[in-house]
MARKOLZA-995264 format. One record per atom (N, C-alpha, C): residue number from 1; atom name; x, y, z. Coordinates in steps of 0.1 Angstrom, whole numbers. Layout:
<nodes>
+------+------+-------+-------+-------+
: resi : name :  east : north :    up :
+------+------+-------+-------+-------+
:  NUM :   CA :     X :     Y :     Z :
...
+------+------+-------+-------+-------+
</nodes>
This chain:
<nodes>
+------+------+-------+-------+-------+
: resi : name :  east : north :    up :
+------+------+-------+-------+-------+
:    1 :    N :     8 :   -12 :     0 :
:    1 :   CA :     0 :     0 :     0 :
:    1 :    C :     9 :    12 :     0 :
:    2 :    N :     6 :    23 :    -9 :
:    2 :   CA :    13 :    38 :   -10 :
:    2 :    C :    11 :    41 :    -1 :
:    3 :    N :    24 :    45 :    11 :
:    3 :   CA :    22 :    56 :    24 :
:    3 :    C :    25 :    70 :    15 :
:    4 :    N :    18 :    81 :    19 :
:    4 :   CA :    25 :    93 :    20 :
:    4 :    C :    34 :   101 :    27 :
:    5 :    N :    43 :   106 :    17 :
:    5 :   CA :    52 :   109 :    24 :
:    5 :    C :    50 :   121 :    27 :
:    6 :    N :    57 :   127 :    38 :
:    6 :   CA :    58 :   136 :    49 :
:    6 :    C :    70 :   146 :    41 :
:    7 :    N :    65 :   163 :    39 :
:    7 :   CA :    76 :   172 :    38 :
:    7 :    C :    84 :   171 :    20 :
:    8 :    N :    92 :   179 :    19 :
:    8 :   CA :    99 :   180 :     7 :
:    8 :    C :   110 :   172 :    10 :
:    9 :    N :   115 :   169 :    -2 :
:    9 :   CA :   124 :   159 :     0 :
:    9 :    C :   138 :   171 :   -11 :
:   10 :    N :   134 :   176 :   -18 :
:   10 :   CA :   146 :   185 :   -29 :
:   10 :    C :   159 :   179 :   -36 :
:   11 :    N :   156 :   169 :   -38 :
:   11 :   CA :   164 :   164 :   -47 :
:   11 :    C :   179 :   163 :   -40 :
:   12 :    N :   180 :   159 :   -28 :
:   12 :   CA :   190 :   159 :   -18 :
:   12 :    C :   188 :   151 :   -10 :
:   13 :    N :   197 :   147 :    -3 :
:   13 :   CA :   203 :   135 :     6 :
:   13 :    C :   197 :   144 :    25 :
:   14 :    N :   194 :   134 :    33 :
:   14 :   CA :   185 :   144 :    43 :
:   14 :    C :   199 :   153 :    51 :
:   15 :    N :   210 :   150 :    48 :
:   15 :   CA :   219 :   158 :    60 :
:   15 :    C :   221 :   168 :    53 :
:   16 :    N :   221 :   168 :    37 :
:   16 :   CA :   224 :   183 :    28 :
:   16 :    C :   207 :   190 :    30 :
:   17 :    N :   199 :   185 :    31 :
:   17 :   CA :   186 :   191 :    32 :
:   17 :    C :   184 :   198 :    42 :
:   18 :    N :   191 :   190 :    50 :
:   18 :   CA :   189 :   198 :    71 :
:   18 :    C :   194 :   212 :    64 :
:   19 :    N :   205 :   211 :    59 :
:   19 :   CA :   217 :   219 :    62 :
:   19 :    C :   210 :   229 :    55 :
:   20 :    N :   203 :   231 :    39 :
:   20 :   CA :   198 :   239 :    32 :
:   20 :    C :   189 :   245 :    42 :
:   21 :    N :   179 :   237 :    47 :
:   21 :   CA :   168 :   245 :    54 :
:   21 :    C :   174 :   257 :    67 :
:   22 :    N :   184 :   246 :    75 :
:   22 :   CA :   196 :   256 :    84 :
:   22 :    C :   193 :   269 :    80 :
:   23 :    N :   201 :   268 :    66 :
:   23 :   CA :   210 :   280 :    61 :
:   23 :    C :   200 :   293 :    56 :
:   24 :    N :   184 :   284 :    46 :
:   24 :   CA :   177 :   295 :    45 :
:   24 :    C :   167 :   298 :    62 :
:   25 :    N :   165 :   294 :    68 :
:   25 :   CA :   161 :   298 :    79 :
:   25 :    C :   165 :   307 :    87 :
:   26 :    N :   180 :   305 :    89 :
:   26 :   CA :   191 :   317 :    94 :
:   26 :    C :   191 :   327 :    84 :
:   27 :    N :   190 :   326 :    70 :
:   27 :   CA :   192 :   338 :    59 :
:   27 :    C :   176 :   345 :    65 :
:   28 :    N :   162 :   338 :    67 :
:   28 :   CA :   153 :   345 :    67 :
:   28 :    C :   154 :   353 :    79 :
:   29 :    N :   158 :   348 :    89 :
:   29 :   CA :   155 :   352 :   103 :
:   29 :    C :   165 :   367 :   100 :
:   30 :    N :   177 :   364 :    94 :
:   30 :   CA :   189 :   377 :    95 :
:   30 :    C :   181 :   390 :    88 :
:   31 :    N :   176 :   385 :    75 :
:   31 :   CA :   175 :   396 :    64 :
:   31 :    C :   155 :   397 :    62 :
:   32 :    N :   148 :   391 :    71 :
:   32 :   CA :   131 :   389 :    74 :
:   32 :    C :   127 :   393 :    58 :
:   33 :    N :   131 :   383 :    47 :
:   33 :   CA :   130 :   385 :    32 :
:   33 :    C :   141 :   379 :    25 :
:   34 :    N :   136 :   365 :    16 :
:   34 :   CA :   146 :   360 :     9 :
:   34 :    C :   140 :   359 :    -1 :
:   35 :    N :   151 :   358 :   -13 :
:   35 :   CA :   147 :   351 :   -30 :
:   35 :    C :   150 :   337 :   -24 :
:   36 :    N :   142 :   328 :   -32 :
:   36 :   CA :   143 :   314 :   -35 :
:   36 :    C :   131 :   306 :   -46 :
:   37 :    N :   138 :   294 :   -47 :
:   37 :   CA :   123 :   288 :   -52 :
:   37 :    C :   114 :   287 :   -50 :
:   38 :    N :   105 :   283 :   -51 :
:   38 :   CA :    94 :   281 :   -46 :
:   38 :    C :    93 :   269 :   -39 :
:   39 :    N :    95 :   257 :   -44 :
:   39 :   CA :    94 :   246 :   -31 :
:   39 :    C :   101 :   245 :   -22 :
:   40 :    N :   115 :   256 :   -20 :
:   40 :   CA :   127 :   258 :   -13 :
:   40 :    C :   118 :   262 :    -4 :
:   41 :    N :   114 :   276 :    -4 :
:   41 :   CA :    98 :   281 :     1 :
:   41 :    C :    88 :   278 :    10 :
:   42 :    N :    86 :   268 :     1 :
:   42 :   CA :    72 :   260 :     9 :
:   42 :    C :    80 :   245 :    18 :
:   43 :    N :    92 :   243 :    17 :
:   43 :   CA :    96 :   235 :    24 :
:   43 :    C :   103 :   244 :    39 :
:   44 :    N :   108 :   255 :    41 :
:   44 :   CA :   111 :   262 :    49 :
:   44 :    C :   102 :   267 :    59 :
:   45 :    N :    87 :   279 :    51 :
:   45 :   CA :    80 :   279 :    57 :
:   45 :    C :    75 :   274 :    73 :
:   46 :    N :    70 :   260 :    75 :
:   46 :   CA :    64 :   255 :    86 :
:   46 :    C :    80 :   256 :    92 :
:   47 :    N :    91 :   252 :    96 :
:   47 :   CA :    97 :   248 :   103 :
:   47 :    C :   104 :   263 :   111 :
:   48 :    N :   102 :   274 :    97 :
:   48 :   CA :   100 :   287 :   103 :
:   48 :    C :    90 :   294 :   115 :
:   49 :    N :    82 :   288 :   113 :
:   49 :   CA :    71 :   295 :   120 :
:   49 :    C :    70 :   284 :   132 :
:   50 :    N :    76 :   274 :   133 :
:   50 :   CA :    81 :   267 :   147 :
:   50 :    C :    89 :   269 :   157 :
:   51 :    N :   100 :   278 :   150 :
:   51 :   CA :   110 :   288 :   155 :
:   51 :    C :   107 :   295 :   162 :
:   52 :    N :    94 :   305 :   156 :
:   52 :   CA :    90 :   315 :   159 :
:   52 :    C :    79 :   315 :   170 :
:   53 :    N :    73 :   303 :   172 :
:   53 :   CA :    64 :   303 :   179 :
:   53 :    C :    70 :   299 :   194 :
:   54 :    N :    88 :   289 :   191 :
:   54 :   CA :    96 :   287 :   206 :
:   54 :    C :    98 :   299 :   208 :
:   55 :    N :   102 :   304 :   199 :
:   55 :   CA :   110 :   318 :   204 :
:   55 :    C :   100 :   326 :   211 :
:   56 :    N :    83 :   327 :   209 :
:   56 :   CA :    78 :   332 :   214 :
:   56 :    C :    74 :   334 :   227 :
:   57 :    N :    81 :   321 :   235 :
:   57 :   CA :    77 :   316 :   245 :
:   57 :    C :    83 :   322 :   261 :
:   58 :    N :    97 :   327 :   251 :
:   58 :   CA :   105 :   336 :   258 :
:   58 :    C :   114 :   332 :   264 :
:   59 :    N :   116 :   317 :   277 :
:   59 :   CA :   120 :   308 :   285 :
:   59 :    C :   131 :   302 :   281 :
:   60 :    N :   142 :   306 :   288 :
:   60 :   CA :   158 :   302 :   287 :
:   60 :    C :   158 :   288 :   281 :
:   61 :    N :   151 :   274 :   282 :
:   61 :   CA :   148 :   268 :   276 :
:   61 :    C :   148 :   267 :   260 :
:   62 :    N :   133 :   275 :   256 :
:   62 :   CA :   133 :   280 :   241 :
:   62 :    C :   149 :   285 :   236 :
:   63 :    N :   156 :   288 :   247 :
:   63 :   CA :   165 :   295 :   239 :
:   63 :    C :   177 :   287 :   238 :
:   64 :    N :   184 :   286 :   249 :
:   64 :   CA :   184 :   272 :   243 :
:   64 :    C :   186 :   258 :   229 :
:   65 :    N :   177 :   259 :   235 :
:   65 :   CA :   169 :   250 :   220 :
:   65 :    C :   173 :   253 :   204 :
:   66 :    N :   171 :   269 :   205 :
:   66 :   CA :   174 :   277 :   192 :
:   66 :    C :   188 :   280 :   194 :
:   67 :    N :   194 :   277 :   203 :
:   67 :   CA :   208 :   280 :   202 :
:   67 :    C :   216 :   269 :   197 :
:   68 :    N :   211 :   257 :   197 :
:   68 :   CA :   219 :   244 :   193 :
:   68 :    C :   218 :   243 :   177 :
:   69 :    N :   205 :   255 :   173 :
:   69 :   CA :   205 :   252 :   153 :
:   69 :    C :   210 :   266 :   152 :
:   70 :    N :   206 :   276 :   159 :
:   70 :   CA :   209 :   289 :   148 :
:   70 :    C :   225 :   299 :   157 :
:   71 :    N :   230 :   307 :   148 :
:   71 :   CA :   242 :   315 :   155 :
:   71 :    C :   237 :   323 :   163 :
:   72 :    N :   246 :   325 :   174 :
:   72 :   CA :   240 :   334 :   184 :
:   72 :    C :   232 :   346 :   184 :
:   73 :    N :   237 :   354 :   175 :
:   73 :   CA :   233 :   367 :   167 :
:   73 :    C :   217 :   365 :   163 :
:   74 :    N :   217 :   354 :   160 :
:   74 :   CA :   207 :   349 :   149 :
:   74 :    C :   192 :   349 :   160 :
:   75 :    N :   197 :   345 :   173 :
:   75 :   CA :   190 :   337 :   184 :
:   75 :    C :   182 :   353 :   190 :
:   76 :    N :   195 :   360 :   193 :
:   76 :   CA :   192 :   372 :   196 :
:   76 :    C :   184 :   377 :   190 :
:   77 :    N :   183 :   377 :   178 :
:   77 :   CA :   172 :   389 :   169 :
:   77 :    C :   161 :   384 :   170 :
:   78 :    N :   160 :   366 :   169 :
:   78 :   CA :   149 :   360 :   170 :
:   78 :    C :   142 :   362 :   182 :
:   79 :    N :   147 :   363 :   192 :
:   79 :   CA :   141 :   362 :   207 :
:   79 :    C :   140 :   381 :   209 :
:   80 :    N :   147 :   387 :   206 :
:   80 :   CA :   147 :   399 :   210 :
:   80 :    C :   136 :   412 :   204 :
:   81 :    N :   139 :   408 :   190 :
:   81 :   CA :   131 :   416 :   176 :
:   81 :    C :   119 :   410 :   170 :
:   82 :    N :   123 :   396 :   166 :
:   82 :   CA :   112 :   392 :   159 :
:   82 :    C :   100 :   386 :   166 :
:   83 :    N :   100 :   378 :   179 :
:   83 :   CA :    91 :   373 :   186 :
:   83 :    C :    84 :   383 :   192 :
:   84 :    N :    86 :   388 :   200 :
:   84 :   CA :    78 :   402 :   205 :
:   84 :    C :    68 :   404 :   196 :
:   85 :    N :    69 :   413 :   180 :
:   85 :   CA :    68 :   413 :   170 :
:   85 :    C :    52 :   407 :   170 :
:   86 :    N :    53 :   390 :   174 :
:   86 :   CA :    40 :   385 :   171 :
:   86 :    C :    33 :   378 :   183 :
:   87 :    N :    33 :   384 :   192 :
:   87 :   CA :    30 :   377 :   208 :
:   87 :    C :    11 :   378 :   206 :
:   88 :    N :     5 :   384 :   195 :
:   88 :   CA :    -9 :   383 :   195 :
:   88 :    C :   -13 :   378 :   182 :
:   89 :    N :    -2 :   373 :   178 :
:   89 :   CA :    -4 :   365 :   166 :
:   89 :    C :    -6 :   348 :   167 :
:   90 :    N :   -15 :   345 :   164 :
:   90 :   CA :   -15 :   328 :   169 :
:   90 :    C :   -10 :   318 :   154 :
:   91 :    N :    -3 :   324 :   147 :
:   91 :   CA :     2 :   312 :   134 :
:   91 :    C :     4 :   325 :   126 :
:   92 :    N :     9 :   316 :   115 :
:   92 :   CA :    12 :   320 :   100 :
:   92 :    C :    22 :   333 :   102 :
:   93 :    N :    34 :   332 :   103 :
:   93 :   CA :    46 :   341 :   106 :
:   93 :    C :    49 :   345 :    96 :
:   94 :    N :    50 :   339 :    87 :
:   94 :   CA :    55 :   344 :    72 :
:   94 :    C :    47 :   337 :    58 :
:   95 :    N :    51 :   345 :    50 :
:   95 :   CA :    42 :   346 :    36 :
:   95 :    C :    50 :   343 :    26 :
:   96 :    N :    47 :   337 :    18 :
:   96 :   CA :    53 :   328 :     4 :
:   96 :    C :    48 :   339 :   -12 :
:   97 :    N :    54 :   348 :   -15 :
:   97 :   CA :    50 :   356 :   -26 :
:   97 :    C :    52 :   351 :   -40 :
:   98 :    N :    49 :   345 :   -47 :
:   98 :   CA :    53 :   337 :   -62 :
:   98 :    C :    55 :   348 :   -70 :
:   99 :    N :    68 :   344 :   -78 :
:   99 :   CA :    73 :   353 :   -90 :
:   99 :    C :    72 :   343 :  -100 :
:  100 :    N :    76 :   353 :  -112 :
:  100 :   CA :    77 :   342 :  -124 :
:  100 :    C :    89 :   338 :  -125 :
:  101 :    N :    91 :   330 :  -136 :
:  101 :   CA :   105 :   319 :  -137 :
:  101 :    C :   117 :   326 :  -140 :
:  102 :    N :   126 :   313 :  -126 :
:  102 :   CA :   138 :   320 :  -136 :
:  102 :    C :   143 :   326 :  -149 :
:  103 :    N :   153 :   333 :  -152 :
:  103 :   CA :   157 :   331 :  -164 :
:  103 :    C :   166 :   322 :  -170 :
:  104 :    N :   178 :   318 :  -164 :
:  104 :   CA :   183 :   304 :  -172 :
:  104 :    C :   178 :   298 :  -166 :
:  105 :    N :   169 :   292 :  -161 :
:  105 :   CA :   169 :   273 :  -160 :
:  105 :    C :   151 :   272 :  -157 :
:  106 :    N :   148 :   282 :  -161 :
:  106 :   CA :   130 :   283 :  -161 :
:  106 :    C :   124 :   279 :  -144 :
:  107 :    N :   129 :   280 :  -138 :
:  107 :   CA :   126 :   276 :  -120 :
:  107 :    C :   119 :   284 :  -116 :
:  108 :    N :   106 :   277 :  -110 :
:  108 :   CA :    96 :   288 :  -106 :
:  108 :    C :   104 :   296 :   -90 :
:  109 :    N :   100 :   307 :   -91 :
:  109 :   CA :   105 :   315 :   -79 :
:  109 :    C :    96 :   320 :   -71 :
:  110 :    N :   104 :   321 :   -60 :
:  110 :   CA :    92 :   328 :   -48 :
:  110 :    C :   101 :   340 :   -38 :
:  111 :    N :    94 :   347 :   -31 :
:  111 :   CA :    97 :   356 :   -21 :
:  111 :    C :    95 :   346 :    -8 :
:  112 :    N :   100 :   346 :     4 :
:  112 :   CA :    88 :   339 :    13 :
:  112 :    C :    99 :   355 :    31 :
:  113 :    N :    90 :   358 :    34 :
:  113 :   CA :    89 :   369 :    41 :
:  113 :    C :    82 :   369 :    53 :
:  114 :    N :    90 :   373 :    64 :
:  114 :   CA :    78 :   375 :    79 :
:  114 :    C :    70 :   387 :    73 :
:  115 :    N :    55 :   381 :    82 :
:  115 :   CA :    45 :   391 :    82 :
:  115 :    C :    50 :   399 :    90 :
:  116 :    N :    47 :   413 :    83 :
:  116 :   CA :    45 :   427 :    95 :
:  116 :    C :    34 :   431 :   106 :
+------+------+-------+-------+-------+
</nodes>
């Protein structure tokens, strides 16, 4: 019987996939606004707004936690800047904006951005 599978997979092996999600997670959290693909995007998305919701929590714990994946600096903005930010917000941290396609290699593209 077909199970379904769980999450994006991107055409990568799961320790390079960790590592991609890492890196745009930390690029969104630094710069709250990245170019990427679109399934890059929608694979990032949820595990962002997971972040966001420990970090909300405030508790040395949460922090922590966010300190064993993201750089310090990174932890700081998150716990400091961005969480506050959405303390009456119950979900959906950020938003997925679709562009049109690359130009060499025709790849659909997206914005994906914290809500204001």
């Amino acid at each position: 019987m077909r199970k379904r599978k769980r999450g994006y997979i991107l055409s990568r092996k799961s320790g390079q996939r960790k590592a991609l999600i890492k890196s745009l997670m930390s690029a969104l959290f630094l710069h709250e606004k990245i170019k990427t693909t679109e399934a890059k995007a929608k694979a990032v998305a949820p595990f962002a707004d997971k972040c966001i919701t420990r970090a909300k929590d405030g508790k040395i714990h949460s922090r922590r936690l966010l300190a064993g994946v993201f750089s310090p600096n990174i932890v700081k903005k998150l716990m400091d800047d961005i969480a506050p930010r959405y303390k009456e917000r119950r979900g959906g941290y950020t938003r997925i904006i679709k562009l049109g396609p690359r130009k060499s290699d025709g790849a659909k593209m997206a914005v994906i951005e914290l809500v204001k």
